[in-house]
Residue, then its C-alpha position, 0 to 999 in steps of 0.5 A: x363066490x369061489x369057495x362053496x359053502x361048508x356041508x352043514x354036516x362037514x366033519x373037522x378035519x386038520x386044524x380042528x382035529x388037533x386042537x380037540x385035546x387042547x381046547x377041551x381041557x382049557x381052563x377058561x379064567x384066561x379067555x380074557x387075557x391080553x384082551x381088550x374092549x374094541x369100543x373105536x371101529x366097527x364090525x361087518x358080520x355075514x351070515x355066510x353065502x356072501x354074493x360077489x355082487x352085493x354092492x350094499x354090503x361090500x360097499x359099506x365095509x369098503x365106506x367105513x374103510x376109507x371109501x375111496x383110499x380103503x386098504x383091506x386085509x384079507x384074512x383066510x386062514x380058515x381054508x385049507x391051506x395050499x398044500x392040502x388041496x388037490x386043485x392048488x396049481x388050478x386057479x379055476x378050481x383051487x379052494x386053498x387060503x391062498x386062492x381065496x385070499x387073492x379072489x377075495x382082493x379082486x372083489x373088494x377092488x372091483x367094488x372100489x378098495x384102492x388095495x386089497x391083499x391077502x394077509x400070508x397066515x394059514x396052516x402052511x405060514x402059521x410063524x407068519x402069524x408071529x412076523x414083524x413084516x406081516x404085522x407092518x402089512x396089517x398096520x398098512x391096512x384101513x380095514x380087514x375081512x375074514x373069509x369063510x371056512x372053518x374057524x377052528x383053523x383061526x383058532x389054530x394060526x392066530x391064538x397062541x393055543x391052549x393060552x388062548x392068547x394073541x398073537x403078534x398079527x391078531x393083536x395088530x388086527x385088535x388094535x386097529x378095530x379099537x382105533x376105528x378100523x372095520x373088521x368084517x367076515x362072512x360065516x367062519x369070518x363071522x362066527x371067529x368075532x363071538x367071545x366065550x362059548x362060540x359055537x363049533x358045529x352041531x344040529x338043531x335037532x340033536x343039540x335040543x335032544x342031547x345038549x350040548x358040550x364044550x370040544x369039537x366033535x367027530x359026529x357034525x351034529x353034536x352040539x359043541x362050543x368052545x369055552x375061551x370063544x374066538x377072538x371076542x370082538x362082540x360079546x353081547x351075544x352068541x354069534x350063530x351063522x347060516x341060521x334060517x338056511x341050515x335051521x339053527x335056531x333050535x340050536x343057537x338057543x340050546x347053546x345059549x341057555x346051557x352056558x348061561x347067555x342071555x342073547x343071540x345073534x342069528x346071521x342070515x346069508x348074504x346079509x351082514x349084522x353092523x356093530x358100531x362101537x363093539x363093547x362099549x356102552x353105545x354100541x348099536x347094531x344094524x342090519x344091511x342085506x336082502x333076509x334078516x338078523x334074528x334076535x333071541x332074548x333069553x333075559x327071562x327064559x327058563x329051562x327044563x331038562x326032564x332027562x335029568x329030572x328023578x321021578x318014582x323011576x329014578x331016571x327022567x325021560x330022554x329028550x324032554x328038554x323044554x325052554x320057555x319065556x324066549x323073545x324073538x326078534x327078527x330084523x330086516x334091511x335097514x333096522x337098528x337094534x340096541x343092545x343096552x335097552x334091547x330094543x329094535x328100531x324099525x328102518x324109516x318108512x317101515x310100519x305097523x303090519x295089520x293083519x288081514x287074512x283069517x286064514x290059518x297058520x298052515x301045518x309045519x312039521x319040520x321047523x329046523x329044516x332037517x338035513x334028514x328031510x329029503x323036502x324040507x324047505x329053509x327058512x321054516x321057523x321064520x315062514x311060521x313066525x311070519x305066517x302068524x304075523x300074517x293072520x287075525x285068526x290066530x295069536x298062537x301057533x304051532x310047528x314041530x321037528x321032523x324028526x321025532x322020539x322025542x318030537x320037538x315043539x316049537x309054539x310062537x305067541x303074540x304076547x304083549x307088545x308084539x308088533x309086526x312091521x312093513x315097509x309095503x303093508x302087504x307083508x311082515x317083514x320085521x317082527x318083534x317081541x314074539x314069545x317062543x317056547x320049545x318042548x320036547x315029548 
């Protein structure tokens, strides 16, 4: 992939910086306006780190696209633009909208799209996103992908600003997806699909210990969001990217329960999260690719902020935050999930997992995969969830944060109805209906 993952700490810049007045006064009563349900396509959503060579993924977008006679829209005006990058005129080392607008068609033609073209909106041609012309080279298309990047730039090119409405190329783009297009993106790409509250950066750690706050921020590990959201394709939950690599599952479910979401989708890299029906009441989901889509249900958690709790002191103490009554699920290839019912279907030929071990859950002492830990390992809070899974001799484990005043606990539970699934009996690989309660100390 040409254009290299963002720094889990990269400050917003450009696009992002301007739009920090704008979104942070914006009301959000119009965060629905000129909007409407997509009920006819389908969504393809990746974690990020999307492989070139990932035939599975860029072979069903290509599918749902027409297979043979696809026609795709590359969107990425989430990059910086041509004339803020130094290597523009450098086709080996150019990182600019353009550049990936055009490696981006030359894979999904080497993956069998009849046509893939970069669609010319981004920080240079922002009146493109207004152009009849363009709109026409969307109406051509059969399906459409959004690149990685920073999603604030799509805020800034596609939406008509602090009114949060469509512009004439997105509208285009919503039509087609309510007709039976497929809308697909990868990091940025994906996380521009979420509704209102959309995530715009922060860290596991710092979110749980301060909160998060509407706005984007200077400081990258601050937990803030956008209140209107991004282009509300899928609204039955928060959209959150890179989660097990980059450990943002203490974040995605501060955010969550902070604006009063009851669900989260946590994309893995080079794995896609497949929304059939978006918005309507059949709408499923499906997970296609090598790690896995995480789950968190907050229908019945509770929240407690100590921080702002008064004691005989007056003031609570800093940090000790706590959320309980959380279900996590986590999905591998091949299973489906129904929002409705909330209920996780394991892939045929996947089956109940018996533990064998009676080994303990080893010590986990960075659960969120600190970017401050010089030795911390990606993937930790699912390695814990997974190793209990694994075990007899355990229906509770702990892991904490690395970093601590305060430390955070995480504690995962085998609750009633929790199972465990496998499709080589050896391993779990999907897990559903654990029970994990977070609390500061």
């Amino acid at each position: 992939m040409r254009t290299p993952l963002r720094s889990r700490r990269t400050v917003l810049t450009g696009g992002a910086a301007a739009l920090v007045l704008t979104l942070t006064v914006s009301p959000t009563a119009n965060a629905d306006t000129n909007r409407s349900l997509q009920h006819g396509g389908s969504l393809v959503l990746v974690g990020g780190g999307l492989k070139d060579d990932n035939t599975q993924v860029y072979g069903e977008i290509i599918e749902r696209a027409g297979g043979a006679r696809a026609r795709i829209g590359v969107i990425t005006a989430s990059s910086v633009p041509a004339s803020q990058d130094p290597y523009a005129d450098d086709p080996d080392k150019c990182s600019n909208s353009e550049c990936n607008g055009v490696y981006y068609s030359a894979v999904f033609k080497q993956h069998g799209a009849a046509e893939a073209q970069w669609i010319p909106v981004d920080l240079d041609h922002i009146d493109n996103a207004e152009s009849d012309a363009v709109v026409r080279q969307v109406n051509s298309m059969t399906g459409f992908f959004f690149g990685g990047g920073d999603q604030s730039r799509y805020l800034t090119t596609l939406l008509n600003g602090a009114a949060h409405t469509d512009s004439k190329v997105l509208a285009a783009i919503r039509a087609k997806l309510a007709a039976g297009a497929v809308v697909s993106g990868s990091s940025a790409g994906a996380q521009i699909a979420a509704g209102a509250d959309m995530v715009t950066g922060g860290e596991s750690y710092q979110g749980l210990r301060d909160g998060s706050s509407p706005g984007y921020f200077e400081d990258a590990t601050r937990l803030g969001y956008e209140p209107q959201g991004g282009f509300g394709f899928l609204r039955s939950g928060l959209i959150d990217t890179h989660t097990g690599a980059y450990g943002r599952e203490g974040r995605a479910m501060r955010l969550a329960a902070d604006t009063g979401h009851d669900r989260v989708y946590g994309l893995e890299e080079n794995t896609a999260l497949l929304v059939e029906h978006p918005g309507g009441p059949h709408e499923r989901v499906r997970v296609l690719g090598p790690r896995g889509v995480a789950v968190f249900d907050l229908r019945r958690a509770r929240a407690h902020d100590g921080s702002k709790a008064a004691g005989a002191g007056g003031e609570g103490t800093p940090g000790t935050w706590s959320l309980t009554g959380v279900r996590y699920d986590y999905l591998t290839d091949g299973d489906r999930y129904d929002p409705r019912l909330r209920l996780t279907l394991p892939a045929t030929g996947k089956r109940p997992f018996a533990p064998r071990s009676a080994a303990p859950v080893l010590d986990n002492t960075d659960v969120f995969y600190s970017a401050d830990n010089p030795a911390g390992v990606p993937y930790s809070f699912l390695t814990t969830a997974r190793a209990l899974a694994s075990t007899r001799a355990q229906r509770t484990a702990e892991a904490t944060t690395y970093e601590d005043r305060p430390r955070f606990t995480v504690t995962f539970a085998k609750t009633a109805g929790f199972t465990a699934w496998s499709g080589d009996a050896a391993t779990p690989q999907t897990l559903t209906r654990l029970s994990v309660r977070v609390a500061g100390r």
